[in-house]
MARMIDO-850579 format. One record per residue: residue number from 1; residue in three letters; x, y, z of N, C-alpha, C, CB in turn. Coordinates in Angstrom, 3 decimals. Glycine has a CB too. Example, Ala and Ser with C-alpha at 12.3 -4.5 7.8 and 13.67 -1.06 7.14 Angstrom:
<recs>
(rec 1; 'ALA'; (13.190; -5.690; 7.800); (12.300; -4.500; 7.800); (13.200; -3.300; 7.800); (11.308; -4.473; 9.046));
(rec 2; 'SER'; (12.850; -2.250; 7.080); (13.670; -1.060; 7.140); (12.900; 0.030; 7.870); (14.084; -0.598; 5.725));
</recs>
This chain:
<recs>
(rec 1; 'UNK'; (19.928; 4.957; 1.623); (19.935; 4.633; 0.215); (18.594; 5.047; -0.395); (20.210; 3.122; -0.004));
(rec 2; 'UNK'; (18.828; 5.877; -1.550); (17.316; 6.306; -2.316); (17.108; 4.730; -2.811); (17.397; 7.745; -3.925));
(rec 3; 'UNK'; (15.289; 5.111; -3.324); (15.090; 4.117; -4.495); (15.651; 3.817; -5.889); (14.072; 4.259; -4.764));
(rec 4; 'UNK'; (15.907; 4.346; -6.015); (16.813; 4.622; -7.221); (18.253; 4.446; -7.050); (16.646; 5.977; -7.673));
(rec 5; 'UNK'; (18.664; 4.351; -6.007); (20.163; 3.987; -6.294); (20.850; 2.366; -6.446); (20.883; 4.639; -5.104));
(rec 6; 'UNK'; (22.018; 2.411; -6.702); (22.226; 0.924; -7.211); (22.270; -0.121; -6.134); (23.563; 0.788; -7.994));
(rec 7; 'UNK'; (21.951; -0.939; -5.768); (22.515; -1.794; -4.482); (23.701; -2.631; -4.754); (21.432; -2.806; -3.921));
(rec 8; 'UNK'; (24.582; -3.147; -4.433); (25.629; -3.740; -4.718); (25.202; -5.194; -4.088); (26.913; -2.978; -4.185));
(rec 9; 'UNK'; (24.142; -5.157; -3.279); (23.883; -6.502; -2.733); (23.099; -7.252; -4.028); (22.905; -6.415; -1.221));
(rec 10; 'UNK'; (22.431; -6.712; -4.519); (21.587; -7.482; -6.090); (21.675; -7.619; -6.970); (20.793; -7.331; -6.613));
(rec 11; 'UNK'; (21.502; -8.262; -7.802); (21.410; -8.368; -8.911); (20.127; -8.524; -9.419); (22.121; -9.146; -9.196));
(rec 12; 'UNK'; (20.121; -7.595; -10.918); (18.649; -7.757; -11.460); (18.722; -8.979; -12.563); (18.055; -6.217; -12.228));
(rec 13; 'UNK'; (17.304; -9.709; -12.492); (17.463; -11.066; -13.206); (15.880; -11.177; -13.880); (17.922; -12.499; -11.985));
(rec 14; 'UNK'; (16.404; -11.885; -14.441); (14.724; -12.148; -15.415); (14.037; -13.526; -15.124); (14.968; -12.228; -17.369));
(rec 15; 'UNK'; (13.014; -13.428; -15.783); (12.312; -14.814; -15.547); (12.628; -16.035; -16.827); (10.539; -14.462; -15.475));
(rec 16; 'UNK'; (13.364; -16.854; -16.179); (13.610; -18.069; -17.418); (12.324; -18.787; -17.634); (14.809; -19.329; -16.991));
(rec 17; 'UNK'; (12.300; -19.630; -16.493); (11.183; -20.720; -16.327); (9.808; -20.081; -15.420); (11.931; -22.141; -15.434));
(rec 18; 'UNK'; (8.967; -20.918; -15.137); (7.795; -20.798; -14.558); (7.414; -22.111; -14.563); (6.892; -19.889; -15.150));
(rec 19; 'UNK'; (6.912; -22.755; -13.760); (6.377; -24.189; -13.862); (5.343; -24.533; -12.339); (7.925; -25.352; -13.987));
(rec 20; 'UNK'; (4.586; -25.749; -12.563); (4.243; -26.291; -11.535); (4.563; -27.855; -11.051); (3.091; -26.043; -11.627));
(rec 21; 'UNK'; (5.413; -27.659; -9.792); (6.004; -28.843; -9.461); (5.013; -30.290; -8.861); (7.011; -28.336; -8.415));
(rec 22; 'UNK'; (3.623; -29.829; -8.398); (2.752; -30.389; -8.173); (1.379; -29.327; -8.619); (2.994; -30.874; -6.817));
(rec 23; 'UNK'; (0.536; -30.686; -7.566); (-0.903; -29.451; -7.423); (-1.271; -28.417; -6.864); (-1.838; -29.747; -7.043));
(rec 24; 'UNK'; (-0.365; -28.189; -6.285); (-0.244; -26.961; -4.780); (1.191; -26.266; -5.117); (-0.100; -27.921; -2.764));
(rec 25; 'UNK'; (2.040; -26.825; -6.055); (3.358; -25.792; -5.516); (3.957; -25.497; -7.446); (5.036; -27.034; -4.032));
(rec 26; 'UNK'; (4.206; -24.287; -6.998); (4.781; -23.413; -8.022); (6.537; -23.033; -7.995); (3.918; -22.066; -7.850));
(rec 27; 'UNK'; (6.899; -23.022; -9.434); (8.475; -22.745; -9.107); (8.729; -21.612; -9.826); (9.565; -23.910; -9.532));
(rec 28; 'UNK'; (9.948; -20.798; -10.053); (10.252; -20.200; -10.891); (11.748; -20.179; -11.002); (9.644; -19.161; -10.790));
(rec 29; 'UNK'; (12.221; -19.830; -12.003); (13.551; -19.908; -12.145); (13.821; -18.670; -12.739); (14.032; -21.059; -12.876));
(rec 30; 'UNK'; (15.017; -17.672; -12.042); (15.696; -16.645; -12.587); (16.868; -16.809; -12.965); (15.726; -15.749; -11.926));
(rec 31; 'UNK'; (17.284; -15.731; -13.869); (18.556; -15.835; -14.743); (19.157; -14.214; -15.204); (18.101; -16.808; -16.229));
(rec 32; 'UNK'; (20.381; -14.718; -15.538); (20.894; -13.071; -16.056); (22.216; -13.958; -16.980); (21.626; -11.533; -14.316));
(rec 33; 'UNK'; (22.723; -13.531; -17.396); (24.386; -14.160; -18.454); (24.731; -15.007; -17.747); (25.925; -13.162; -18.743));
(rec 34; 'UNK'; (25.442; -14.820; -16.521); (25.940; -15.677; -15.650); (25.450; -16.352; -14.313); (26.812; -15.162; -15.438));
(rec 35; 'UNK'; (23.960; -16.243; -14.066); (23.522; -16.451; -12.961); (22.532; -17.013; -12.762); (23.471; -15.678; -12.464));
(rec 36; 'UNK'; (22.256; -17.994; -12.075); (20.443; -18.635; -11.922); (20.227; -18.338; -10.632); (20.039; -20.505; -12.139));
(rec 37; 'UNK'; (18.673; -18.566; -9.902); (18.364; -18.996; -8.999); (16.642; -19.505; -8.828); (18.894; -18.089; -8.238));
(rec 38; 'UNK'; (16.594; -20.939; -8.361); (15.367; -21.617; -8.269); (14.893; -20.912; -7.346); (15.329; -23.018; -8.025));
(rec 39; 'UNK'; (13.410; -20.793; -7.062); (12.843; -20.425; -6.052); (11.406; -21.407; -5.792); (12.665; -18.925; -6.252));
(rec 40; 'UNK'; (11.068; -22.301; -5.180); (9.584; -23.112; -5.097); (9.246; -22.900; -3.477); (9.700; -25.070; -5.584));
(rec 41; 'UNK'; (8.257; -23.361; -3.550); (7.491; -23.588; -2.165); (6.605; -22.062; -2.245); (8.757; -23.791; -0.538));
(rec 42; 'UNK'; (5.869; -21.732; -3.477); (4.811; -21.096; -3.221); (3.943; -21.436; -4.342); (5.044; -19.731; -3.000));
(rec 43; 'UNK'; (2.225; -20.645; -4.175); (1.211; -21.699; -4.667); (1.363; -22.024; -6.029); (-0.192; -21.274; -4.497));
(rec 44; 'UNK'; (0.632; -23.029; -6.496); (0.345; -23.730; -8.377); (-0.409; -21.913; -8.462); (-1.438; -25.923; -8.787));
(rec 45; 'UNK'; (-1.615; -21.980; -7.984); (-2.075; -20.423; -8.465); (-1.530; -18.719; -8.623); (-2.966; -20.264; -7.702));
(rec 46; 'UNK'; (-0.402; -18.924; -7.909); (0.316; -17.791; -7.977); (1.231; -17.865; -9.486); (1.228; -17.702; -6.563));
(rec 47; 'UNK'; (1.761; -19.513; -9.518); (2.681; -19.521; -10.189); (1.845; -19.514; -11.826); (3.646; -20.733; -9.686));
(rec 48; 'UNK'; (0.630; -19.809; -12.232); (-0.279; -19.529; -13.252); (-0.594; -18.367; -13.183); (-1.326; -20.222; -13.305));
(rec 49; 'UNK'; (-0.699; -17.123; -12.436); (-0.966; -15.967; -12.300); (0.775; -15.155; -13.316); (-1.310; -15.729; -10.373));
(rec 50; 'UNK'; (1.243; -15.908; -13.041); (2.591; -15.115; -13.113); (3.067; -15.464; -14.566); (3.783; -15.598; -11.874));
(rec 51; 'UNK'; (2.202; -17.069; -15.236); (2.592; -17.133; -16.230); (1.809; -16.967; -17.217); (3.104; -17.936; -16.269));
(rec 52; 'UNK'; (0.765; -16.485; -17.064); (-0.684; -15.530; -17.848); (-0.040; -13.855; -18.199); (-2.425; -15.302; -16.331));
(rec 53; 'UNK'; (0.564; -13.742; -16.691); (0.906; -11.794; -17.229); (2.438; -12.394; -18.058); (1.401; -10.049; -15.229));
(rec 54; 'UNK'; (2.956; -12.963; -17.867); (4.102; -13.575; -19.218); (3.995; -13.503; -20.398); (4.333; -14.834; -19.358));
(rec 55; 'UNK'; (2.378; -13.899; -20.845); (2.102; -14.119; -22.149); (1.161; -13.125; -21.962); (1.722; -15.527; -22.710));
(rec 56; 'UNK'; (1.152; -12.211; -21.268); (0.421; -10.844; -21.806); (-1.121; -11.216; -21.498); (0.711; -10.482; -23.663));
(rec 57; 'UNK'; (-1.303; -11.762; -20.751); (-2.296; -12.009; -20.358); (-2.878; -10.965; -18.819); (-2.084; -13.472; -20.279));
(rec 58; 'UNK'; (-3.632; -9.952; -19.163); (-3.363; -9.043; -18.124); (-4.680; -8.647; -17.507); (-2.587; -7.846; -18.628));
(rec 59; 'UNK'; (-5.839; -9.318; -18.405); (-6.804; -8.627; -18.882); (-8.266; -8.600; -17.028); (-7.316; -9.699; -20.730));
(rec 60; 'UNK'; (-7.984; -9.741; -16.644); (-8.316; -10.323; -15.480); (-7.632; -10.500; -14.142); (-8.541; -11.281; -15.807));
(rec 61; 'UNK'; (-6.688; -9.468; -13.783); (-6.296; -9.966; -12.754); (-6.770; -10.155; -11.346); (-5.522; -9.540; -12.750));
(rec 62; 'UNK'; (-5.691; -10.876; -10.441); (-6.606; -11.276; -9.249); (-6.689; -9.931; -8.329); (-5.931; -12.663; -8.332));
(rec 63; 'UNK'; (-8.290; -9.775; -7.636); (-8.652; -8.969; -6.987); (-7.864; -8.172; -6.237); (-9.335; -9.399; -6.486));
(rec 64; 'UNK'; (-7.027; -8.666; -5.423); (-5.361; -7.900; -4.741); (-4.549; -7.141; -5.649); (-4.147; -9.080; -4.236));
(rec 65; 'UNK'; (-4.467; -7.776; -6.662); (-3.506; -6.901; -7.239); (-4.168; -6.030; -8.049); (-2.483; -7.552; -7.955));
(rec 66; 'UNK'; (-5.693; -5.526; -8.548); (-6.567; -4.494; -8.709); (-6.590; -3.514; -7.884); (-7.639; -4.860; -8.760));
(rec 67; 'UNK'; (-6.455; -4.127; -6.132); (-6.492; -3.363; -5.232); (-5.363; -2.557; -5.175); (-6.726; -3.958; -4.231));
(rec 68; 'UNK'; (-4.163; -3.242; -5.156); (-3.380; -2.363; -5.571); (-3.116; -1.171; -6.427); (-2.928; -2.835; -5.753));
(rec 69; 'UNK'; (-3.233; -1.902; -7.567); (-3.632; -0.687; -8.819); (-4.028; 0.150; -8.398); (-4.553; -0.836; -9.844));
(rec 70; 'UNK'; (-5.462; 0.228; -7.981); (-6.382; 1.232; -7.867); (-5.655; 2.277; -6.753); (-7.879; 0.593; -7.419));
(rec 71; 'UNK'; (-5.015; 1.765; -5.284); (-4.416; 2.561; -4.352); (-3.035; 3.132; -5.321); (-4.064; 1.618; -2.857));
(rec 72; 'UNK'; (-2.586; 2.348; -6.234); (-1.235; 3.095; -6.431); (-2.100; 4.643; -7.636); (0.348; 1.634; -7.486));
(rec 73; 'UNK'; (-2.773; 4.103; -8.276); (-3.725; 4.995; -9.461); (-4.195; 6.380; -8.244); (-5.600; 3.752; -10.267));
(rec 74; 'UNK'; (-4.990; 5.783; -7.081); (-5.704; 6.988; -6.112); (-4.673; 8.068; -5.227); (-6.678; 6.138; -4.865));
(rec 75; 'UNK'; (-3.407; 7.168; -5.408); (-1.977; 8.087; -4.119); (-0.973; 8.614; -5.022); (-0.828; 6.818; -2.800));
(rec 76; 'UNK'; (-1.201; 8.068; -6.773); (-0.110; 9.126; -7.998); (1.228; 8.104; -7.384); (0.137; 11.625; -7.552));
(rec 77; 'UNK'; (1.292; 6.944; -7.546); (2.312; 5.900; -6.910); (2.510; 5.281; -8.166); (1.790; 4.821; -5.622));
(rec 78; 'UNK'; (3.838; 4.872; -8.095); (4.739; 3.629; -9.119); (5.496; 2.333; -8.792); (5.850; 4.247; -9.745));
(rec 79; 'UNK'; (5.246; 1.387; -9.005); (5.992; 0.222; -8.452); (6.799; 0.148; -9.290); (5.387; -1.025; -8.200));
(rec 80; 'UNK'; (7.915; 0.444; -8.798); (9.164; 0.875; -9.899); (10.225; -0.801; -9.950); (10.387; 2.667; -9.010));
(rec 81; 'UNK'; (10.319; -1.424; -8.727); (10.650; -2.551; -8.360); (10.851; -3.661; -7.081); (11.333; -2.388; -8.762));
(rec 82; 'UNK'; (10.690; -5.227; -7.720); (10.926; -5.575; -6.190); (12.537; -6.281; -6.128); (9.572; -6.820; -5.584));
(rec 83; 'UNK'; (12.771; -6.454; -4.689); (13.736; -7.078; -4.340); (13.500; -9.064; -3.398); (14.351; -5.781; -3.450));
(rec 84; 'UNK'; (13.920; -9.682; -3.678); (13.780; -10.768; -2.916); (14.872; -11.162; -2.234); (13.367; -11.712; -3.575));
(rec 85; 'UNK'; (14.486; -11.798; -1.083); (15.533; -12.139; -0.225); (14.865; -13.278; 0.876); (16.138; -10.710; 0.495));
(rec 86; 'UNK'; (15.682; -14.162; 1.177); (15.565; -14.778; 2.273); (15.774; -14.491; 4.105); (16.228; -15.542; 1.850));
(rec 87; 'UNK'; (14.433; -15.031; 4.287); (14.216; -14.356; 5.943); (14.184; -15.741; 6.221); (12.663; -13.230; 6.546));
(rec 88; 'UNK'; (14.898; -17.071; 6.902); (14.835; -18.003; 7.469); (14.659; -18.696; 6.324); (14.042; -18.057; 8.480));
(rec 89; 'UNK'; (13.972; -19.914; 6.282); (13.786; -20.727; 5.109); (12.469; -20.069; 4.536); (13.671; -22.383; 5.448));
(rec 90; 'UNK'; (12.543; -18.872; 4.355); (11.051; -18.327; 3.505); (12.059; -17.240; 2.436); (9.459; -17.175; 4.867));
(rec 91; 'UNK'; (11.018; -17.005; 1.405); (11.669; -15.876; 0.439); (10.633; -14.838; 0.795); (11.779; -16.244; -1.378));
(rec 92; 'UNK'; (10.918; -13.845; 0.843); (10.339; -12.705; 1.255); (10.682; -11.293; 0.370); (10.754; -12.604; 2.672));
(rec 93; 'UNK'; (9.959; -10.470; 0.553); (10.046; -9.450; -1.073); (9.838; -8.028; -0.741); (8.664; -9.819; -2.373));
(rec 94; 'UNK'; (10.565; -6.801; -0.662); (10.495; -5.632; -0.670); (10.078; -4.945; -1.879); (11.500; -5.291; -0.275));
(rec 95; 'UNK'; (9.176; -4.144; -1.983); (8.300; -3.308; -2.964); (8.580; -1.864; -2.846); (6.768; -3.513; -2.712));
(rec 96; 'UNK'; (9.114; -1.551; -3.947); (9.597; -0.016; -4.106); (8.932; 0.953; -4.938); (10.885; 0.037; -4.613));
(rec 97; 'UNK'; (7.873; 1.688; -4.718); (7.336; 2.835; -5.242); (8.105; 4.328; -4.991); (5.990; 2.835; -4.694));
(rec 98; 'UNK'; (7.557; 4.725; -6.243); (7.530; 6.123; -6.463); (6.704; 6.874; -6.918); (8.237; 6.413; -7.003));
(rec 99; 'UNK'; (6.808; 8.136; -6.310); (5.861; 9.236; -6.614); (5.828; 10.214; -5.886); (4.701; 8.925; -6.664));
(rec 100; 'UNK'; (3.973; 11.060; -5.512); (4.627; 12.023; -4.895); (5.803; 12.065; -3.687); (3.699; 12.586; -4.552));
(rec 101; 'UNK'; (5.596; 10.357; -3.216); (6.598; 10.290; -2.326); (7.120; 9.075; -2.530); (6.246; 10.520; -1.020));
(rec 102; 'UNK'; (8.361; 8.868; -2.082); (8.989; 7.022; -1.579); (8.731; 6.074; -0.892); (9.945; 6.813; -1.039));
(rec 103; 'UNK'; (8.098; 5.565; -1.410); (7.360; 4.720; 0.188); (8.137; 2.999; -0.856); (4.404; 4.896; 0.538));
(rec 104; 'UNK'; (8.808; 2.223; 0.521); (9.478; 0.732; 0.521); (8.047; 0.458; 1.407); (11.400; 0.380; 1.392));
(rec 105; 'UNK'; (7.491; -0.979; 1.133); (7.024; -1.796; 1.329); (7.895; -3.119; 1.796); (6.359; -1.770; 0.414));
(rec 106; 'UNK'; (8.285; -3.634; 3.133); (8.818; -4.170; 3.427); (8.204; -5.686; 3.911); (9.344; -3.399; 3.994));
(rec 107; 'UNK'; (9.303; -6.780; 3.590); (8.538; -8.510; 4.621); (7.340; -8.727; 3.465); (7.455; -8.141; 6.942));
(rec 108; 'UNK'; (7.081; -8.649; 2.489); (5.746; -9.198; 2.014); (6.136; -10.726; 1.251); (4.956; -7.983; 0.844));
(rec 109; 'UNK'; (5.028; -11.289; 0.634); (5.541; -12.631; -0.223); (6.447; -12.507; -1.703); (4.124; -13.450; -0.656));
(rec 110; 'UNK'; (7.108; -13.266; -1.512); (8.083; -13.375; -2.509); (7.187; -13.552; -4.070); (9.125; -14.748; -2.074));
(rec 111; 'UNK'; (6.392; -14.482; -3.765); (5.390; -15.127; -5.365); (5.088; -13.638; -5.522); (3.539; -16.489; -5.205));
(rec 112; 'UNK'; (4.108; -13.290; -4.713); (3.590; -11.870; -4.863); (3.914; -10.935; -5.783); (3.799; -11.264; -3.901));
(rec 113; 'UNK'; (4.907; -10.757; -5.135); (5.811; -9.345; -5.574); (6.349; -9.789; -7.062); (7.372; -8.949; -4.341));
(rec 114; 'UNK'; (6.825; -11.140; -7.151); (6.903; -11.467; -8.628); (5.627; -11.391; -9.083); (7.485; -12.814; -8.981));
(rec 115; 'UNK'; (4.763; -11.536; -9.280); (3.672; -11.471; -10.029); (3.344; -10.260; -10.410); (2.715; -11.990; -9.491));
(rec 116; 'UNK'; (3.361; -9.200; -9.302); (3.322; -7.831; -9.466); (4.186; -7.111; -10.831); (3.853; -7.329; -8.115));
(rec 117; 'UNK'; (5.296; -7.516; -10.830); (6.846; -7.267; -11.282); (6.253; -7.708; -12.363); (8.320; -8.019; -10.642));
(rec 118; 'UNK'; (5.747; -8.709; -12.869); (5.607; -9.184; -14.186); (4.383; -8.888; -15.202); (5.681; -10.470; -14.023));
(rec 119; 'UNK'; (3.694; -7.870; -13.571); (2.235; -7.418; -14.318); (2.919; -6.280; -14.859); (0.685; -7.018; -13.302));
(rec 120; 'UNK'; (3.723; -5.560; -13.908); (4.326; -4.050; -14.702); (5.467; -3.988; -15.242); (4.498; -2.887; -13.878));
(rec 121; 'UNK'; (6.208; -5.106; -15.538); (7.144; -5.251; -16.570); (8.196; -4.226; -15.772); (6.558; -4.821; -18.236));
(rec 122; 'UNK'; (8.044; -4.496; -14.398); (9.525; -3.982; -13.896); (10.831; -4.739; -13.422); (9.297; -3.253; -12.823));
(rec 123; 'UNK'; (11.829; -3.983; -13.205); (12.734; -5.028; -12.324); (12.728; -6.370; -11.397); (13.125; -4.404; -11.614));
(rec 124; 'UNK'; (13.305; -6.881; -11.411); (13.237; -8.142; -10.217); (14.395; -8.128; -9.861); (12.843; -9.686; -10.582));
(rec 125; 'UNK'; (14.965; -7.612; -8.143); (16.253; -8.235; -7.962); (16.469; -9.070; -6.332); (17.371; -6.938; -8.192));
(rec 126; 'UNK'; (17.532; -10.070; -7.190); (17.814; -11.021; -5.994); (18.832; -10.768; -5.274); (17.998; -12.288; -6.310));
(rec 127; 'UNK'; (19.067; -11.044; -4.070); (19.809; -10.602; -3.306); (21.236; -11.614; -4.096); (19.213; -10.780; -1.639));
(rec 128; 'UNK'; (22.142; -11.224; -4.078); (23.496; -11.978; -4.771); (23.881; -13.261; -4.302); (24.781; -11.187; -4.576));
(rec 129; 'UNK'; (23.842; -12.859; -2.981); (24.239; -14.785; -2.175); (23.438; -15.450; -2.376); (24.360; -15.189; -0.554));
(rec 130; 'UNK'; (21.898; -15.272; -2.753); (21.156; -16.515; -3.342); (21.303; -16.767; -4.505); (19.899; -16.532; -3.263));
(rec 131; 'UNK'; (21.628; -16.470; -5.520); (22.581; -16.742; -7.024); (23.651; -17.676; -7.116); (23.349; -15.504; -7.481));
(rec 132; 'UNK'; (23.583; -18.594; -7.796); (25.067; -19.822; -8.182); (25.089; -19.478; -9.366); (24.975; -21.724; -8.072));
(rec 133; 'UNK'; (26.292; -19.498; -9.519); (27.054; -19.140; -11.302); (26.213; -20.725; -11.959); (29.726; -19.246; -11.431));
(rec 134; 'UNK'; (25.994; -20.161; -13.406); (25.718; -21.119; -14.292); (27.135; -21.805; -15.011); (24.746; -20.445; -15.308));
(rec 135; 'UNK'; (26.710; -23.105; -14.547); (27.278; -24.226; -15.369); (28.225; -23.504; -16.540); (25.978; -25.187; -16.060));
(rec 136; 'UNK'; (29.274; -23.079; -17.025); (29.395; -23.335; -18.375); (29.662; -24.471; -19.323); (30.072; -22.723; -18.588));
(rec 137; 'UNK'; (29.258; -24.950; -20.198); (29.390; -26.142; -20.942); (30.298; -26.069; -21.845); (28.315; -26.535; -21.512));
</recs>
C-alpha cells in the first residue's frame, strides 16, 4: 500500500475535545458525522501542547518537535499524516512522510503524533474498530 492510498481500515477524524483529566493525565476526544473515540492515559503536558497548536499557538514549540522540523526541512520530507491504533492496552501511532522518498515511521506515541498532526494541520486517522457510532438523539 502507497502513502497515499486509501485504507479501508480508518477513518479520518478531527479533534472535538482536548482536556485534562487530572495533574498528570490528558484526554482527547475524536469525531467525524457519525463517530467518536476517547483516548486518555497520556501526559497533562502533551495534552496543553496539543491545545496551544489548536488555537494557533505555534510560536514555541517543544524542542522534539523542532527537531523534527528541522530533520524533515534538512531530508526535503512531509508529514503528510498519522494513523493511531492500539498495540495491547497502549495507543500507538504511525507517521507518514513524503518526499524525495516514503519513509512510514512505525510504534511511536499516540499523544505525539497527535500533537504533530495538529502542528501541521494534517490528517488524523483511527483505526475503525476503535470508533463507536454516536448516540443519535
Amino acid at each position: 500500500m502507497k502513502i497515499d492510498d486509501v485504507d479501508p481500515d480508518y477513518e479520518t477524524v478531527k479533534i472535538d475535545q482536548i482536556g485534562i483529566i487530572d495533574s498528570h493525565t490528558g484526554a482527547v476526544v475524536f469525531k467525524d458525522e457519525s463517530v467518536e473515540f476517547t483516548m486518555s492515559g497520556f501526559s497533562s503536558e502533551v495534552a496543553n501542547i496539543i491545545y496551544n497548536f489548536l488555537e494557533e499557538k505555534r510560536d514555541d514549540p517543544p524542542t522534539i518537535y523542532r527537531l523534527i522540523e528541522q530533520i524533515c526541512e534538512e531530508n526535503e520530507l512531509f508529514l503528510v499524516k498519522v494513523k493511531i491504533y492500539e498495540s495491547g492496552d497502549i495507543f500507538r501511532a504511525n507517521l507518514y512522510f513524503t518526499g524525495k522518498k516514503d519513509l512510514v515511521f512505525r510504534n511511536f506515541r499516540a499523544s505525539d503524533a497527535i500533537a504533530l498532526a495538529t502542528y501541521y494541520s494534517i490528517p488524523i486517522l483511527v483505526r475503525k474498530s476503535m470508533l463507536k457510532e454516536i448516540q443519535k438523539k
